[in-house]
N, CA, C and O atoms as a Tripos MOL2 file, in Angstrom:
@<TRIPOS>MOLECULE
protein
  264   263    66     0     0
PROTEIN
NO_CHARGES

@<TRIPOS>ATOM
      1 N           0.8240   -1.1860    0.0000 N.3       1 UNK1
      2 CA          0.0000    0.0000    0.0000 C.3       1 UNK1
      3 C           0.8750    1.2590    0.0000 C.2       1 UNK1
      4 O           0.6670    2.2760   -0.6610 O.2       1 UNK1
      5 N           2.2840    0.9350    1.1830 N.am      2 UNK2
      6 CA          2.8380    2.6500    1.0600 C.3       2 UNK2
      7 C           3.3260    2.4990   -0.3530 C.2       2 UNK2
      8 O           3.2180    3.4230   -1.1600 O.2       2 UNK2
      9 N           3.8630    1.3410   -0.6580 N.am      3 UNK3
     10 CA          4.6530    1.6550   -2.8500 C.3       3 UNK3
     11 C           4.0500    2.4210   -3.3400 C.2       3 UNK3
     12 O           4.2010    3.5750   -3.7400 O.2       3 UNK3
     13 N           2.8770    1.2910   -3.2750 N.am      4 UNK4
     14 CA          1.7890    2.1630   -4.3450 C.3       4 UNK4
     15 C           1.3220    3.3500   -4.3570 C.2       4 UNK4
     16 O           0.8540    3.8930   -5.3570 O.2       4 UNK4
     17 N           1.3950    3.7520   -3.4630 N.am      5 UNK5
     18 CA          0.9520    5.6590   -3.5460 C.3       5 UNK5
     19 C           2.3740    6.5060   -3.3550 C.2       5 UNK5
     20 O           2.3250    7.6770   -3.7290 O.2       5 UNK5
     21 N           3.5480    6.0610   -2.8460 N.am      6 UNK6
     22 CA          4.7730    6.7680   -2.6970 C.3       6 UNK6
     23 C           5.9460    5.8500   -3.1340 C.2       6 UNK6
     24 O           6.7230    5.6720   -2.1960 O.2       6 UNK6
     25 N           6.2960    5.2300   -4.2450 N.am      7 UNK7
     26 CA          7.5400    4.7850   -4.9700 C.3       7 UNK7
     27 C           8.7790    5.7780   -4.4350 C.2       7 UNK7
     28 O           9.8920    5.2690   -4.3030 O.2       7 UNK7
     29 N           8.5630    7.3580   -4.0910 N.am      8 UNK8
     30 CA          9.9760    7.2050   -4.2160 C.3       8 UNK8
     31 C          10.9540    7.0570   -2.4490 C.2       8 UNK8
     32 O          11.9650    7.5300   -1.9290 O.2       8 UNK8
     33 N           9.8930    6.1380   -2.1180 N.am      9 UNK9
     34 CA         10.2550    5.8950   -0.3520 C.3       9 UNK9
     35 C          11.3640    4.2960   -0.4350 C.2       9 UNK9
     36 O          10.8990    3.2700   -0.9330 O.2       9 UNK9
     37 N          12.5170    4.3330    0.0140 N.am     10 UNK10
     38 CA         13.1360    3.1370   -0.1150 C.3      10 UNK10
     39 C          12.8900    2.0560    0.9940 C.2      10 UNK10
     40 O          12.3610    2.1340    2.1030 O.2      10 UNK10
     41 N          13.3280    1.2600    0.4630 N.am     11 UNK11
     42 CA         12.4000   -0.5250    1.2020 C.3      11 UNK11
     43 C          12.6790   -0.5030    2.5310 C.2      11 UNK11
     44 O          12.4430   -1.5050    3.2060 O.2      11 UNK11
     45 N          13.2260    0.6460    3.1020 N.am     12 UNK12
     46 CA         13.6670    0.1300    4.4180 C.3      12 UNK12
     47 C          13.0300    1.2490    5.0730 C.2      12 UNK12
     48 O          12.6050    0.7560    6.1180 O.2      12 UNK12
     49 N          12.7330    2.4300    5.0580 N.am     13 UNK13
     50 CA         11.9160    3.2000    5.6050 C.3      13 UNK13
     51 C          10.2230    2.4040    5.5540 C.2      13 UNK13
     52 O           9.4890    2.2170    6.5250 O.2      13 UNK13
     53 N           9.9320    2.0230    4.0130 N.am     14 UNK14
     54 CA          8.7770    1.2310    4.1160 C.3      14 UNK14
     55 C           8.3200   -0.0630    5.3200 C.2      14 UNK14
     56 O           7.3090   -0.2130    6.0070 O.2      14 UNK14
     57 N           9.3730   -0.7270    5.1990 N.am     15 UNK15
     58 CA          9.4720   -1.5590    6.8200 C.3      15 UNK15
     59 C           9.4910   -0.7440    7.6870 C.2      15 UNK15
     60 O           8.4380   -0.8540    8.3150 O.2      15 UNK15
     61 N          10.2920    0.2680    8.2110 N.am     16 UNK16
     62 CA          9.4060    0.6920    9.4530 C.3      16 UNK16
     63 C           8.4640    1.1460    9.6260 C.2      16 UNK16
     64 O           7.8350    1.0430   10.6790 O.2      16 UNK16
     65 N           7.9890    1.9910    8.2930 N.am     17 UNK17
     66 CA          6.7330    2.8290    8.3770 C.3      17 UNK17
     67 C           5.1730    1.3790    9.0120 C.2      17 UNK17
     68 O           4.2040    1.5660    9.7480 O.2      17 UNK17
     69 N           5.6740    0.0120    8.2290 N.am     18 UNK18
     70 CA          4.5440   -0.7130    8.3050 C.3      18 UNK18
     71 C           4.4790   -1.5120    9.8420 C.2      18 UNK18
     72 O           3.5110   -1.9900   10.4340 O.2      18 UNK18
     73 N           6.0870   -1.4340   10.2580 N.am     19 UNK19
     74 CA          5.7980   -1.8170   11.4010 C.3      19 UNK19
     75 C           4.9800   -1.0820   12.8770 C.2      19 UNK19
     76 O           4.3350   -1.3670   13.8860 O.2      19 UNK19
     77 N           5.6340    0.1580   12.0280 N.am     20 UNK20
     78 CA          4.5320    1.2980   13.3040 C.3      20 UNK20
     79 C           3.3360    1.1220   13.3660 C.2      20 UNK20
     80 O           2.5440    1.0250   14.3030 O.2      20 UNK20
     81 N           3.2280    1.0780   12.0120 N.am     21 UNK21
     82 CA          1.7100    1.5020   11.6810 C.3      21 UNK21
     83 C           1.0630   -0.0560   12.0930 C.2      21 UNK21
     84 O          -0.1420   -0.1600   12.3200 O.2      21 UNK21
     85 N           1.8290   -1.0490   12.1530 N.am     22 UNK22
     86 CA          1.1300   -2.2050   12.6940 C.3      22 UNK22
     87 C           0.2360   -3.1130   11.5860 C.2      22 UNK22
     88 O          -0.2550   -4.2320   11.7350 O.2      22 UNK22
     89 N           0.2050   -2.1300   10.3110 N.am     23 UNK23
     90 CA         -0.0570   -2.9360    9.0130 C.3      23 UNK23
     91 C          -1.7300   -2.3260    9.5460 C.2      23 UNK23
     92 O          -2.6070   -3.0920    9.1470 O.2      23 UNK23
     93 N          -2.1510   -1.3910   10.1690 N.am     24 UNK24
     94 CA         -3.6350   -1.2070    9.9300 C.3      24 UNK24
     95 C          -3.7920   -0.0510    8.4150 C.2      24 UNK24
     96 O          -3.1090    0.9320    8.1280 O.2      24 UNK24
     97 N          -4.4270   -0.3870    8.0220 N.am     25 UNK25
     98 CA         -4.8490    0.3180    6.7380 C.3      25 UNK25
     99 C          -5.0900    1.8660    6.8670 C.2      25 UNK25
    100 O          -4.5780    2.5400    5.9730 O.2      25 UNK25
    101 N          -5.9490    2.6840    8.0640 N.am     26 UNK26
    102 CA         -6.0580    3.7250    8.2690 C.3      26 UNK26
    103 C          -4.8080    4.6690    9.1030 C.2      26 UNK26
    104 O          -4.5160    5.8580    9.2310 O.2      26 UNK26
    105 N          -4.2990    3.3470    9.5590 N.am     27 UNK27
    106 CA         -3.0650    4.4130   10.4580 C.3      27 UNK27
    107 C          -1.8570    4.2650    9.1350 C.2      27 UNK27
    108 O          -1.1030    5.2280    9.2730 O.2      27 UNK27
    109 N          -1.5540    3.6900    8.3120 N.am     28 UNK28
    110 CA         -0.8790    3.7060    7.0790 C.3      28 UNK28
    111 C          -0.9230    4.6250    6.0750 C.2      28 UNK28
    112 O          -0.0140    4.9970    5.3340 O.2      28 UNK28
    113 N          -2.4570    5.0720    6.1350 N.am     29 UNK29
    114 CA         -3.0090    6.0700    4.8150 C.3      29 UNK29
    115 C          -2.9090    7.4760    6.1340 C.2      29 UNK29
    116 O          -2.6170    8.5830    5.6810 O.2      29 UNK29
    117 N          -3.0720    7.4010    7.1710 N.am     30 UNK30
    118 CA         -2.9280    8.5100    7.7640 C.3      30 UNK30
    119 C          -1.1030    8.9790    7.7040 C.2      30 UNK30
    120 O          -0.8220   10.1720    7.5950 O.2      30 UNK30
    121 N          -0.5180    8.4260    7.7460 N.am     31 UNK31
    122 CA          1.1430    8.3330    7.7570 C.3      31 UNK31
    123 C           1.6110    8.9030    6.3210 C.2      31 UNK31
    124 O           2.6110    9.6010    6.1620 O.2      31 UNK31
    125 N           0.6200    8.4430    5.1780 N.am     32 UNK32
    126 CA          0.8390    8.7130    4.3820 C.3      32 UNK32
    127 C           0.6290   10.5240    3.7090 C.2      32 UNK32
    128 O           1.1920   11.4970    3.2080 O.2      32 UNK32
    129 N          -0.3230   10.0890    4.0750 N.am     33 UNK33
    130 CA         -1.0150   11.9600    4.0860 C.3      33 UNK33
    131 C           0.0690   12.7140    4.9080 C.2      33 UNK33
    132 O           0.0280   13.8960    4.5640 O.2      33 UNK33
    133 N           0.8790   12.5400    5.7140 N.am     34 UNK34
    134 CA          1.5960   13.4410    7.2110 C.3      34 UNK34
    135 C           3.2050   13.4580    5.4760 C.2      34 UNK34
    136 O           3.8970   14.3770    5.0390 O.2      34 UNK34
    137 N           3.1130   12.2060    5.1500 N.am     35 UNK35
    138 CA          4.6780   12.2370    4.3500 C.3      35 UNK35
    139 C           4.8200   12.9130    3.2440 C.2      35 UNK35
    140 O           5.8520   12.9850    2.5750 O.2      35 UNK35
    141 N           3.1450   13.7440    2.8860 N.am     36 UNK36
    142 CA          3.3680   14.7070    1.7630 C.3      36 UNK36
    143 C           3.9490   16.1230    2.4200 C.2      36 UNK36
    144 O           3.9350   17.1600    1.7570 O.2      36 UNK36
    145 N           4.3600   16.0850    3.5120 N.am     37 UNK37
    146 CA          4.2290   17.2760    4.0230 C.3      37 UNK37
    147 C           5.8720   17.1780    4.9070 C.2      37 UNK37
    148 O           6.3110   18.2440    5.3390 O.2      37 UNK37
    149 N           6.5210   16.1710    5.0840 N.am     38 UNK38
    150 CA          7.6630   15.8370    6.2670 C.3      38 UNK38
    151 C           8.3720   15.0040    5.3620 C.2      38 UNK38
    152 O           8.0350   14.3540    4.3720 O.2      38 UNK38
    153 N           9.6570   15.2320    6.0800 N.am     39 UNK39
    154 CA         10.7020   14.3300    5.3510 C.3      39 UNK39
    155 C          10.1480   12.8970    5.7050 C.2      39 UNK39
    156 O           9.7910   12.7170    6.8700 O.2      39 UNK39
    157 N          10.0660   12.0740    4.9870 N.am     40 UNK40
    158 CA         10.3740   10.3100    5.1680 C.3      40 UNK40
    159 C          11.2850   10.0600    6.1150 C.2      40 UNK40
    160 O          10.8020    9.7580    7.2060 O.2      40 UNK40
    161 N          12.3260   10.0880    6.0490 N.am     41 UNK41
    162 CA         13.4300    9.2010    6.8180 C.3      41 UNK41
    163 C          13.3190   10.2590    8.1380 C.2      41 UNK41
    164 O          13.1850    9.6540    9.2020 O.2      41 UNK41
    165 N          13.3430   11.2710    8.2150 N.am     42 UNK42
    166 CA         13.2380   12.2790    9.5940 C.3      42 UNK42
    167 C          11.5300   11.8950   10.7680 C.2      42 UNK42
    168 O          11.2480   11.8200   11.9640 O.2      42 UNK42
    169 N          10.9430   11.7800    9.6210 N.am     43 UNK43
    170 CA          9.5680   11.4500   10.2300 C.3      43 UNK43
    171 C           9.7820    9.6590   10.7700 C.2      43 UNK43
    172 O           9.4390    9.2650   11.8850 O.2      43 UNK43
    173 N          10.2040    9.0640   10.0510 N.am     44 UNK44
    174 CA          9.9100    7.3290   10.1250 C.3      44 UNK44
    175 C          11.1820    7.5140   11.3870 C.2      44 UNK44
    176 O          10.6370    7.0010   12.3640 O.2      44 UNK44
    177 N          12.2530    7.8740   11.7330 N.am     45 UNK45
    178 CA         13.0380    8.0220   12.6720 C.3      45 UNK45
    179 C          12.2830    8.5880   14.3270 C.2      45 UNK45
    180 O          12.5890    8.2730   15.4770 O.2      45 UNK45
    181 N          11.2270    9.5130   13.8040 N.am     46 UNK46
    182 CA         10.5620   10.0920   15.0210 C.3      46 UNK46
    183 C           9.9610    9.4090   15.6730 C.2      46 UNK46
    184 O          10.0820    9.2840   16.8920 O.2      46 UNK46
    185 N           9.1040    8.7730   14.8640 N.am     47 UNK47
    186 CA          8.1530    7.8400   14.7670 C.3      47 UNK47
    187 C           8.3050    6.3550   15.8130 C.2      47 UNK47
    188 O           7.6130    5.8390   16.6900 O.2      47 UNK47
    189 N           9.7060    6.0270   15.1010 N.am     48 UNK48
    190 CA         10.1570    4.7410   15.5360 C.3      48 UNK48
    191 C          10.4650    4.9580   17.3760 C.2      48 UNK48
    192 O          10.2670    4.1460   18.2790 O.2      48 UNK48
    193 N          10.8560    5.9740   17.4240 N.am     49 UNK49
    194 CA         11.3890    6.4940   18.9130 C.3      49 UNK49
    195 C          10.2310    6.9530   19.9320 C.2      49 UNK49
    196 O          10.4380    6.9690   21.1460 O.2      49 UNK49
    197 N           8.9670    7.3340   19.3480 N.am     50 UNK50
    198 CA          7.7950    7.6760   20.0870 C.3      50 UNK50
    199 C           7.2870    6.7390   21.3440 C.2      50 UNK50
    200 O           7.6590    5.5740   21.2040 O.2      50 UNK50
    201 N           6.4700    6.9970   22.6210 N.am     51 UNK51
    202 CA          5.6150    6.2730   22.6290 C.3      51 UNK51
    203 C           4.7210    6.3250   22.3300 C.2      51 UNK51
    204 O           4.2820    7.2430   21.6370 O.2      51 UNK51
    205 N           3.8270    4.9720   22.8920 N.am     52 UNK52
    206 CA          2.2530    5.1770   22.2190 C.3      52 UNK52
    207 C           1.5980    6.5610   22.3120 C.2      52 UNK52
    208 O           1.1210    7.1140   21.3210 O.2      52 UNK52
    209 N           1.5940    6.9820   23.2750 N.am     53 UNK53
    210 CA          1.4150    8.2960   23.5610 C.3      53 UNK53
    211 C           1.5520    9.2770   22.3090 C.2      53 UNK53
    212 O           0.8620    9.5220   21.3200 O.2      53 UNK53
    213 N           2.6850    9.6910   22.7850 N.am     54 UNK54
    214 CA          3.8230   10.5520   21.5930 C.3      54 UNK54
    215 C           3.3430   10.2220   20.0020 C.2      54 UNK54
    216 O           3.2600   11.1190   19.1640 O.2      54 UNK54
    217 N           3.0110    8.6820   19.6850 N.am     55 UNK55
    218 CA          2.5560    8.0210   18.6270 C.3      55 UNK55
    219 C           1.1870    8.5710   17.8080 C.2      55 UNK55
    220 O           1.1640    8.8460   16.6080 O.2      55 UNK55
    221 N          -0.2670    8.6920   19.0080 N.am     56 UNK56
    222 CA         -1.0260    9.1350   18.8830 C.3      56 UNK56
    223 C          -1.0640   10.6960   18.4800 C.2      56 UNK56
    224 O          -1.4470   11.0280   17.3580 O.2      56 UNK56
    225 N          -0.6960   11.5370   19.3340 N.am     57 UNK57
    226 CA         -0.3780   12.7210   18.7230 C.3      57 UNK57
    227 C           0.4590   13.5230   17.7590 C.2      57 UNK57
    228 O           0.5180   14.7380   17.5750 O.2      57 UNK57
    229 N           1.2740   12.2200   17.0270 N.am     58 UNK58
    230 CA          1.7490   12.5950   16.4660 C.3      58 UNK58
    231 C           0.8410   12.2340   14.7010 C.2      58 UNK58
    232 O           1.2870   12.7460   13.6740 O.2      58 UNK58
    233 N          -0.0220   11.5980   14.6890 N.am     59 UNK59
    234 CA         -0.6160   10.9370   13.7500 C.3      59 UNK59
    235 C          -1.5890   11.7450   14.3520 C.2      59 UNK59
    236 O          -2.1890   10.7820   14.8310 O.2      59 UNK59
    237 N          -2.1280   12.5260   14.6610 N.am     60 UNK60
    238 CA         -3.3970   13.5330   15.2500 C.3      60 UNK60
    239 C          -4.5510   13.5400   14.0530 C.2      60 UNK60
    240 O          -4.3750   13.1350   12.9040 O.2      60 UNK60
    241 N          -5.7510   14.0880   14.5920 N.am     61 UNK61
    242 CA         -7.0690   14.0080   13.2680 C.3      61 UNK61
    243 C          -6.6810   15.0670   12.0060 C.2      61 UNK61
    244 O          -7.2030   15.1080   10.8920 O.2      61 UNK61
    245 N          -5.9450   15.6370   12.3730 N.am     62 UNK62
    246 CA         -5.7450   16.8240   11.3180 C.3      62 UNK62
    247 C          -5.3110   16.1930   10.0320 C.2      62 UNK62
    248 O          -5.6900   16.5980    8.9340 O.2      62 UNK62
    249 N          -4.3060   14.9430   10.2600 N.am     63 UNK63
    250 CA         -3.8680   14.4940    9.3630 C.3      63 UNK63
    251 C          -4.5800   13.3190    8.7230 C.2      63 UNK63
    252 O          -4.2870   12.9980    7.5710 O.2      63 UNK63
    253 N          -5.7550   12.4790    9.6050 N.am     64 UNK64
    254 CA         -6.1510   12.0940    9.1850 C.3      64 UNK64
    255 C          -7.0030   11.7880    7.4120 C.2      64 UNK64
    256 O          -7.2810   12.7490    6.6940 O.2      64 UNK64
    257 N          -7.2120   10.7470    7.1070 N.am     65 UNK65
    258 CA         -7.5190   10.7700    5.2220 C.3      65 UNK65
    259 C          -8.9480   11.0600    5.5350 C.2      65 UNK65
    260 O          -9.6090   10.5710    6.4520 O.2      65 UNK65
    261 N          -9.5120   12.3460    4.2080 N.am     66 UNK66
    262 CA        -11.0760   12.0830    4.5940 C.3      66 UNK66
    263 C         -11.9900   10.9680    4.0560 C.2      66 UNK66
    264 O         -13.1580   10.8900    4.4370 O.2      66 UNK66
@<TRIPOS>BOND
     1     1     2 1
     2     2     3 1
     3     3     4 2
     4     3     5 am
     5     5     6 1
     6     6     7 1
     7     7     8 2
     8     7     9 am
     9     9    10 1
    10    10    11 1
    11    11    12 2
    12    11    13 am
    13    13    14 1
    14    14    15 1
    15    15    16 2
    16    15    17 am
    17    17    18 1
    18    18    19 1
    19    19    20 2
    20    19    21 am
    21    21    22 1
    22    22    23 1
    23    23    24 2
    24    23    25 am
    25    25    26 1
    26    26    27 1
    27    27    28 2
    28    27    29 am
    29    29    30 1
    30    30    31 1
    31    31    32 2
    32    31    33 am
    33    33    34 1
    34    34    35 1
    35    35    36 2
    36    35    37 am
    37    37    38 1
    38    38    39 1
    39    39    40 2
    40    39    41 am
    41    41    42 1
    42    42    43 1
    43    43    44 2
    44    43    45 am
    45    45    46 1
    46    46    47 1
    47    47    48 2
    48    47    49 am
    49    49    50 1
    50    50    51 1
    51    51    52 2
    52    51    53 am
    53    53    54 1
    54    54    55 1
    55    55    56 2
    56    55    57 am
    57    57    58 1
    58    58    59 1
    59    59    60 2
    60    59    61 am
    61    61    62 1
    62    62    63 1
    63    63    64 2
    64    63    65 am
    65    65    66 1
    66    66    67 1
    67    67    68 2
    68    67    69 am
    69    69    70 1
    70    70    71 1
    71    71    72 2
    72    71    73 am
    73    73    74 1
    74    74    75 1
    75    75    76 2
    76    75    77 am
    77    77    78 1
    78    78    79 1
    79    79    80 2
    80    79    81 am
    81    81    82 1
    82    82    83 1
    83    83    84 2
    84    83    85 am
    85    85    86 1
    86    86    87 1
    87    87    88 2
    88    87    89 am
    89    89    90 1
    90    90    91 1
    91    91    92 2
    92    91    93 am
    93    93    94 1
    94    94    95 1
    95    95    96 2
    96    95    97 am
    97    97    98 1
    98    98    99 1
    99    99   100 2
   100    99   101 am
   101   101   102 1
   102   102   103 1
   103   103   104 2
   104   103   105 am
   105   105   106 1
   106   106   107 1
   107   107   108 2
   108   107   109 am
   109   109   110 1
   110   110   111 1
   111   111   112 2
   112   111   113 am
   113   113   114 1
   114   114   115 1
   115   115   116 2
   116   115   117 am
   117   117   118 1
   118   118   119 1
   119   119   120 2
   120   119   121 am
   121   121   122 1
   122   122   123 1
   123   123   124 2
   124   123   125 am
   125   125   126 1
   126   126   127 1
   127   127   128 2
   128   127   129 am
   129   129   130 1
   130   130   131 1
   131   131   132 2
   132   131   133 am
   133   133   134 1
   134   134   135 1
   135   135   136 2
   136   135   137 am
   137   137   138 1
   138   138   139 1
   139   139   140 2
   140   139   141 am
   141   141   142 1
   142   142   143 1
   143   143   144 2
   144   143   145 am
   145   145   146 1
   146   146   147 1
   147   147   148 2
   148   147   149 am
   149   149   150 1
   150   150   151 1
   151   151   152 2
   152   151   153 am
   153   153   154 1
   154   154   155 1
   155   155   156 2
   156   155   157 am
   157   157   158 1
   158   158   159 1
   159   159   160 2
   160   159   161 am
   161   161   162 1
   162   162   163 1
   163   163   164 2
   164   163   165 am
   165   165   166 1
   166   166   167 1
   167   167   168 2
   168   167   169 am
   169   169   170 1
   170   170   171 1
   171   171   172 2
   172   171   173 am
   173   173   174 1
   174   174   175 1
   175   175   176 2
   176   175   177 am
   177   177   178 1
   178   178   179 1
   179   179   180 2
   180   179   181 am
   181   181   182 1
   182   182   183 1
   183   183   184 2
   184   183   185 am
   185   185   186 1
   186   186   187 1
   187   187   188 2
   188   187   189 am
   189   189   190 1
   190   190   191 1
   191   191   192 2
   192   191   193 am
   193   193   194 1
   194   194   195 1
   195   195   196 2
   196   195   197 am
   197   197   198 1
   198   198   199 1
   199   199   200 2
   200   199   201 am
   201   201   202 1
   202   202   203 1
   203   203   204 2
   204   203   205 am
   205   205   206 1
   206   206   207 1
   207   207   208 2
   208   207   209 am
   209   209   210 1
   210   210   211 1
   211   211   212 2
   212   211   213 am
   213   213   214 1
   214   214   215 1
   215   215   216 2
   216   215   217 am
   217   217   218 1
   218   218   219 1
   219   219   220 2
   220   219   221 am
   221   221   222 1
   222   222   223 1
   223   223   224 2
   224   223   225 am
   225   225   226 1
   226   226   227 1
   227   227   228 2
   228   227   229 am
   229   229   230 1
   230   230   231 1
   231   231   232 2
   232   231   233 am
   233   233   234 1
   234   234   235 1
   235   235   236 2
   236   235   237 am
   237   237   238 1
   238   238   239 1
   239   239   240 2
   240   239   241 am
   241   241   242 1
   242   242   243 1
   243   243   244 2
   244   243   245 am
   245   245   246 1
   246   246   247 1
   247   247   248 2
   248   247   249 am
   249   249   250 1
   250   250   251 1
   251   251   252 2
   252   251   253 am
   253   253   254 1
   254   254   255 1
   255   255   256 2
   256   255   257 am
   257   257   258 1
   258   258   259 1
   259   259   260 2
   260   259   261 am
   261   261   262 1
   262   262   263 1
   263   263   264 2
@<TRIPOS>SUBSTRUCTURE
     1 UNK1         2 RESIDUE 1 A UNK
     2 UNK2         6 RESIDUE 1 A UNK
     3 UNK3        10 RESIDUE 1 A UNK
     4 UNK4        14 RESIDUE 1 A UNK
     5 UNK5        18 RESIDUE 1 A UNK
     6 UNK6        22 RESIDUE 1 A UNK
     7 UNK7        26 RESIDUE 1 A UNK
     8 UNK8        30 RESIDUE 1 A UNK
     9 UNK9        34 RESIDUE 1 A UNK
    10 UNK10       38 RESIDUE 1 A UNK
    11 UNK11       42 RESIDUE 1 A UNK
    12 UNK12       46 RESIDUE 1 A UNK
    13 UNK13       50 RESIDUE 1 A UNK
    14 UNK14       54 RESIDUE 1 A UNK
    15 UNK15       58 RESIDUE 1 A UNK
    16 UNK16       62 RESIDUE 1 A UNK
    17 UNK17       66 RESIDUE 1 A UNK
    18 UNK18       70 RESIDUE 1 A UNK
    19 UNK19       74 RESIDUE 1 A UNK
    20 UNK20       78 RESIDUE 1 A UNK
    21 UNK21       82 RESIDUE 1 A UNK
    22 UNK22       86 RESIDUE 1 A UNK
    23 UNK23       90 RESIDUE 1 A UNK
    24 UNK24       94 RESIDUE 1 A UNK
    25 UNK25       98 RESIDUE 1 A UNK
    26 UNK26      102 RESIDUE 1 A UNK
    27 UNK27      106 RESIDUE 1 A UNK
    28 UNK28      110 RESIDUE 1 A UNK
    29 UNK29      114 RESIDUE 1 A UNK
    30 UNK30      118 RESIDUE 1 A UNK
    31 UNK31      122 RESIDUE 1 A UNK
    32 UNK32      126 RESIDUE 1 A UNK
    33 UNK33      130 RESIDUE 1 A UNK
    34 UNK34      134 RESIDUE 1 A UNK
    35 UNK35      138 RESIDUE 1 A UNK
    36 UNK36      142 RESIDUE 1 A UNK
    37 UNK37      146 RESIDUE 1 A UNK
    38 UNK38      150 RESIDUE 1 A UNK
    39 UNK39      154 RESIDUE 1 A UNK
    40 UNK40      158 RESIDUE 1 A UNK
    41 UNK41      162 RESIDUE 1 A UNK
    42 UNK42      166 RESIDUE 1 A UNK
    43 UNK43      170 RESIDUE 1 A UNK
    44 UNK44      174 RESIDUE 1 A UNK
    45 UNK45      178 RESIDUE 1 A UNK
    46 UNK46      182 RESIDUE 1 A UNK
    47 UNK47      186 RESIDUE 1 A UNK
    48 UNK48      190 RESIDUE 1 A UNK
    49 UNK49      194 RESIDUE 1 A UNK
    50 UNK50      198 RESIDUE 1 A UNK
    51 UNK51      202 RESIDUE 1 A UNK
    52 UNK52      206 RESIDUE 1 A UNK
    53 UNK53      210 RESIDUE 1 A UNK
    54 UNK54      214 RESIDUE 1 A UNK
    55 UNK55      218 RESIDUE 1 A UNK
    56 UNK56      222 RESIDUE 1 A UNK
    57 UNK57      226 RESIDUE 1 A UNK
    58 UNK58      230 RESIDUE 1 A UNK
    59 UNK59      234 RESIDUE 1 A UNK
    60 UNK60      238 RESIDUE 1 A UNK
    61 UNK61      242 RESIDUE 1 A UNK
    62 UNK62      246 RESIDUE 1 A UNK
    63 UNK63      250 RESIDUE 1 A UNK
    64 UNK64      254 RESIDUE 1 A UNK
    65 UNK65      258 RESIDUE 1 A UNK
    66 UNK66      262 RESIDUE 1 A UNK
């Protein structure tokens, strides 16, 4: 799912992005929407270091897909 809408993300940011995201479909497309806007590798680094906490607000409704 992240390929297909963002090719130019390399295979190893894509593994973490899916491990955060836990492979749910809406927290993936929400991540995705946040990466038109943030670096990839700066964001997937933040990300990885968060807690759940930190996690949630960082994926906030704003960014949510409508």
């Amino acid at each position: 799912m992240i390929k297909e809408r963002d090719r130019s993300l390399d295979e190893i940011t894509v593994k973490k992005l899916v491990a955060i995201c836990g492979g749910i479909p809406l927290i993936i497309c929400t991540v995705l929407s946040i990466l038109k806007r943030r670096n990839p590798q700066t964001f997937t680094h933040r990300l990885s270091n968060c807690t759940p906490l930190e996690l949630i607000r960082e994926l906030s409704s704003e960014f949510l897909p409508l």
